[in-house]
N, C-alpha and C positions, 0 to 999 in steps of 0.2 A: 575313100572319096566322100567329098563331104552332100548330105543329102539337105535336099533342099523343095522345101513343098508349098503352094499356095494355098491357103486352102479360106474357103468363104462360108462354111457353115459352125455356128455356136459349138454344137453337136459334137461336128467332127473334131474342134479346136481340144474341145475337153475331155474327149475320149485320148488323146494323142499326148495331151500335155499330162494326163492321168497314167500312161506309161512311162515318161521319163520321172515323175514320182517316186514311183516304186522301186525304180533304178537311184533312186536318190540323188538326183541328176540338178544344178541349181541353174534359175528359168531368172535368164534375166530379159526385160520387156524396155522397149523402145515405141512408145505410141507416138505418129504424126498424124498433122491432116492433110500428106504426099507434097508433092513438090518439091519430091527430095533432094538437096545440096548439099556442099560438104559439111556442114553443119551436123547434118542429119545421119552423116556416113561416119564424120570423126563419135558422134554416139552409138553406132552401131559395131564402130571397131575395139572400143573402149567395153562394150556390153562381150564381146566375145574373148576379152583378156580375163575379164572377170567372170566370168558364167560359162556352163557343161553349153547350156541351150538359148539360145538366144533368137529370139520372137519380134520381130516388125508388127505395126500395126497400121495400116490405110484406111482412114476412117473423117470425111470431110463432114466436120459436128457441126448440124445447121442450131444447135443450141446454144452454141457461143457466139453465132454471127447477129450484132444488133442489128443489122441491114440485108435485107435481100440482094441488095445490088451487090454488097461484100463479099457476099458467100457465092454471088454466080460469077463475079470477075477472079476469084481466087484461084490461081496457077494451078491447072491439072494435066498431065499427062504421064498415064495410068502407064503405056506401054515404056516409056524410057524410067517410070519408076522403077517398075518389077527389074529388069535392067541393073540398075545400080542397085539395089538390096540382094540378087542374085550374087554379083560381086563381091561383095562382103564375105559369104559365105555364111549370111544368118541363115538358120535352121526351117524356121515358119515366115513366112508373109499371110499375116490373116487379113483379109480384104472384106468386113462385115459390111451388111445394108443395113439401115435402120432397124429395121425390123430382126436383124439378128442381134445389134446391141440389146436393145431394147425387145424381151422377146411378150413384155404384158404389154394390154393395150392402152392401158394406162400408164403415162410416162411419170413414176415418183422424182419430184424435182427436189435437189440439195440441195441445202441454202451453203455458201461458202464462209468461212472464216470472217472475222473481222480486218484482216489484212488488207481484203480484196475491193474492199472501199475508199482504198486510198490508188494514187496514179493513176496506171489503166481501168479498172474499175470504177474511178470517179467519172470517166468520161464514156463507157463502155457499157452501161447498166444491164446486170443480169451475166454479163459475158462468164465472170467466173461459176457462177452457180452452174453454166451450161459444161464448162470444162468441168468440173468437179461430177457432176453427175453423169457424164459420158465416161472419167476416169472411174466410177467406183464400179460401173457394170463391166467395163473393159479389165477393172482387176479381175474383180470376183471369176471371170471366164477364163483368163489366164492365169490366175495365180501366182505372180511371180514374186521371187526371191528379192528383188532388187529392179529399181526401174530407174532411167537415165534422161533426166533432161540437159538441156543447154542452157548456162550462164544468161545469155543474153535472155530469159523468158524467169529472170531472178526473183521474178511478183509473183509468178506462176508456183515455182518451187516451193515459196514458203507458204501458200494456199495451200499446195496438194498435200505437203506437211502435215498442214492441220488438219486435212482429212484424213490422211493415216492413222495419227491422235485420235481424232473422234471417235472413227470406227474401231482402235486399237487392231489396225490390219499388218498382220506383220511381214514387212517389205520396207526395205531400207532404199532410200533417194542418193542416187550418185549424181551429184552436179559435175558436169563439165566444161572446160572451160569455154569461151566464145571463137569460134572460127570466123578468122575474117581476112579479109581480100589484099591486093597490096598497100590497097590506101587506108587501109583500117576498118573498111564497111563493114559490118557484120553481116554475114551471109544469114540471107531469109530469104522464103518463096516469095514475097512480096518485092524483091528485089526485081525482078523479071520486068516487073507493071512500071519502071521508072524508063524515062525516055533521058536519049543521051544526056542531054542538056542535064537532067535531074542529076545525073550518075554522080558526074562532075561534082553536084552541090553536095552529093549524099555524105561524102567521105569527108564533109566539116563536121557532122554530129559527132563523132566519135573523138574528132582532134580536140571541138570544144569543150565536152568534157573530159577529158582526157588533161585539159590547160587548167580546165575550174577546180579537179582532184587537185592539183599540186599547189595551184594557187591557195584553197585551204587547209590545206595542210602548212601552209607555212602562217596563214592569217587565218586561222581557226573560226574568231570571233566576227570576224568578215562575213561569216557565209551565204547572208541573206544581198549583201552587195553584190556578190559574186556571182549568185544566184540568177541575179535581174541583169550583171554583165553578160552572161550567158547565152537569156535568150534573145536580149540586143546581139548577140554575137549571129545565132543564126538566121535570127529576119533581116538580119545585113546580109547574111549571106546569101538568101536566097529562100531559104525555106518559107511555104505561105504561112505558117502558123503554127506554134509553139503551144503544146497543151501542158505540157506542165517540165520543168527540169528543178529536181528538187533534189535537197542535199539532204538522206533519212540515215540514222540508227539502221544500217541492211538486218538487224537482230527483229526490231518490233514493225521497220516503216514508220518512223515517227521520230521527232525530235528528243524522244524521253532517255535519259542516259546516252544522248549523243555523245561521242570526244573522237580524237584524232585517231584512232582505232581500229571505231568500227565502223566507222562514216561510209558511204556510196552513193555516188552519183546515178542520177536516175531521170530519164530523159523520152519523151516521144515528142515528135513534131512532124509535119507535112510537107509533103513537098507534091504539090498539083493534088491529087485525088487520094496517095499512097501516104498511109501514115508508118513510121520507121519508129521502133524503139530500142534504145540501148541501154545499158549502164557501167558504172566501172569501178573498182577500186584496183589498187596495186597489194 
């Protein structure tokens, strides 16, 4: 019978995870910040193909949120998460307060990668440093073997990268691919805050780029047309505002050593108050 425990103390995290150790047992980690969806389950199902132990993490990082208002409208409900991560069958759900991430009282802030300057970080300031430094205390407590994010958070991944790199911490990054809806929407907790009317507009992000991949891929040297066809596509459609849909090298983020390759689409915009981001390659 498979066991299954919550537990909310640093302490008791790493006294527990220091037994399957010894057992030579391999810890793979799944951090969110709740508002669990299939998104979040297709990486929890994926961490337990791959991994002895597999660890959830519930932890809303008011260090990524540029906005107070962001961080207090951000979809919680603690009791139907436990819930569906019980389901799973993962191992731990560690549910830390601040004060357990962080156990000085002094909070050592990381700076992020030069990646994290470009897309969301241009428009975000600080957000990555706040994720990077909530993930290097959540490592060090878990330890894990191998840790799993989602595709669609593709700016994210190559950040945490390079924090791995930096601190030479050894744990390998399973990306997974994007879970999404009938209409193509990529399931996020931020999906909940759209009102019907939005829902409707939502599932153009993904088709338009999804239309601009293939259109440069057959008109390479186009991309910059393509680009501004794009977000004329979605403020026709509906959406209030387009922060950036850019065509990068998914290698550096950047146009250097672009080609038909290794190109991705890469996309956030608005709809009412809720900003959506995706991206795509085939």
């Amino acid at each position: 019978m498979n066991s299954f425990r919550i537990i909310k103390s640093s302490e008791s995290l790493i006294r527990e995870i220091q037994k399957y150790k010894l057992k030579k047992k391999k810890i793979g980690f799944v951090p969110t910040l709740g508002g669990i969806h299939k998104g979040h389950i297709k990486l929890i199902k994926t961490a337990k193909k791959r991994s002895d132990i597999v660890i959830v993490s519930i932890f809303l990082n008011p260090l990524q949120f540029n906005l107070k208002k962001d961080l207090k409208k951000y979809p919680k409900n603690l009791i139907n998460d436990k819930k569906k991560i019980r389901e799973t069958k993962a191992n731990i759900l560690y549910i830390p307060t601040f004060k357990e991430v962080f156990s000085n009282k002094k909070i050592k802030k990381i700076n992020s990668s030069d990646k994290a300057n470009k897309l969301c970080g241009k428009f975000r300031k600080g957000h990555f440093n706040g994720v990077v430094t909530v993930l290097k205390s959540l490592f060090k407590q878990v330890s894990p073997d191998e840790v799993f994010f989602g595709e669609k958070d593709f700016q994210q991944i190559l950040v945490v990268k390079d924090l791995i790199m930096k601190y030479k911490l050894k744990i390998k990054i399973f990306c997974v691919s994007t879970v999404r809806d009938n209409f193509g929407l990529a399931y996020s907790s931020r999906n909940k805050l759209l009102t019907k009317k939005e829902q409707k507009i939502a599932f153009f992000l993904f088709k338009t780029i999804k239309e601009i991949y293939y259109e440069t891929k057959k008109n390479f040297k186009m991309f910059n047309v393509l680009k501004r066809k794009g977000i004329n596509k979605l403020i026709k459609c509906g959406f209030s505002k387009v922060d950036y849909l850019e065509i990068y090298n998914e290698k550096n983020l950047s146009k250097k050593k672009m080609n038909k390759k290794n190109f991705r689409i890469f996309v956030a915009a608005n709809l009412g108050t809720t900003r959506l981001i995706d991206n795509y390659k085939n």
